[in-house]
C-alpha positions in Angstrom: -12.2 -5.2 19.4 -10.1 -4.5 15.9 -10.8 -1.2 14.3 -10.3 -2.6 10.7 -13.3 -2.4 8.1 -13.7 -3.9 4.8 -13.5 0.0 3.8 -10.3 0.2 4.6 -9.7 -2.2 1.7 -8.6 0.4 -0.6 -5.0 0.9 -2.8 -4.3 4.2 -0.7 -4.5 2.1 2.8 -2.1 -1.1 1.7 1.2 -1.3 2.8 2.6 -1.6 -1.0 0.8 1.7 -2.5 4.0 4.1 -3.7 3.4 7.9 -4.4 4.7 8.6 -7.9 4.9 12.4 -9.9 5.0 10.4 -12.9 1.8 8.7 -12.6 -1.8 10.7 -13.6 -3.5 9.1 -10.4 -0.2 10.2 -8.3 -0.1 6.3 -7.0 1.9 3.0 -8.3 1.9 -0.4 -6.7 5.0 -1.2 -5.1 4.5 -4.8 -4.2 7.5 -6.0 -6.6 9.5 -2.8 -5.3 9.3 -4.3 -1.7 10.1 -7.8 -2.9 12.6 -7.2 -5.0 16.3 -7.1 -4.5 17.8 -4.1 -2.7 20.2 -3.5 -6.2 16.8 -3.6 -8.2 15.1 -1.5 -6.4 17.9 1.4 -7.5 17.6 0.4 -10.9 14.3 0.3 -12.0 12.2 3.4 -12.8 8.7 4.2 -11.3 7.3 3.6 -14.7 7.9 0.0 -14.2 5.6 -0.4 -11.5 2.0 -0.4 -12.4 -0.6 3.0 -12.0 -3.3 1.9 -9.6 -6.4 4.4 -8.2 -6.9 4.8 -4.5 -10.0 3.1 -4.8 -8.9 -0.2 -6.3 -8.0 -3.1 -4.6 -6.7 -6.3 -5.5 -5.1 -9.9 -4.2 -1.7 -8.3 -3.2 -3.5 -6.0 -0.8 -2.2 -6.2 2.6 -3.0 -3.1 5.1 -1.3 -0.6 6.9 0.7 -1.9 9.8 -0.9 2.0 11.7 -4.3 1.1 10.3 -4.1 -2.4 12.1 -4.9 -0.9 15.7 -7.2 -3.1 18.3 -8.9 -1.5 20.9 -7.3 -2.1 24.1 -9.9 -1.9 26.7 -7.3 -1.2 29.9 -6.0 1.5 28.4 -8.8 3.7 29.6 
């Protein structure tokens, strides 16, 4: 039994999401930080990388590895 639900679909639950001072929602997308090149990573600011809500969601989402449990039923 997985414990995932489609409300778990959320910015603040994917594996990219990136806490950022500089941003008014205090979240950026970090999908091209965590593809990028090691150098680039150093060199770009957090500005680059796009403000996003905790609510929003979109076709880069991918969740969690923590939030990805499954019920193990011999564990009782």
């Amino acid at each position: 039994m997985n414990t995932y639900t489609a409300k778990q679909d959320r910015c603040k639950t994917c594996q990219y999401v990136m806490q950022s001072e500089s941003s008014n929602t205090g979240l950026r997308c970090g999908y091209e930080y965590f593809h990028g090149s090691l150098i680039l990573r150093k060199v770009r600011l957090m500005t680059f990388y796009p403000v996003i809500n905790h609510f929003n969601v979109c076709e880069k989402f991918s969740l969690q590895p923590e939030t990805l449990r499954t019920f193990d039923p011999l564990s009782i």
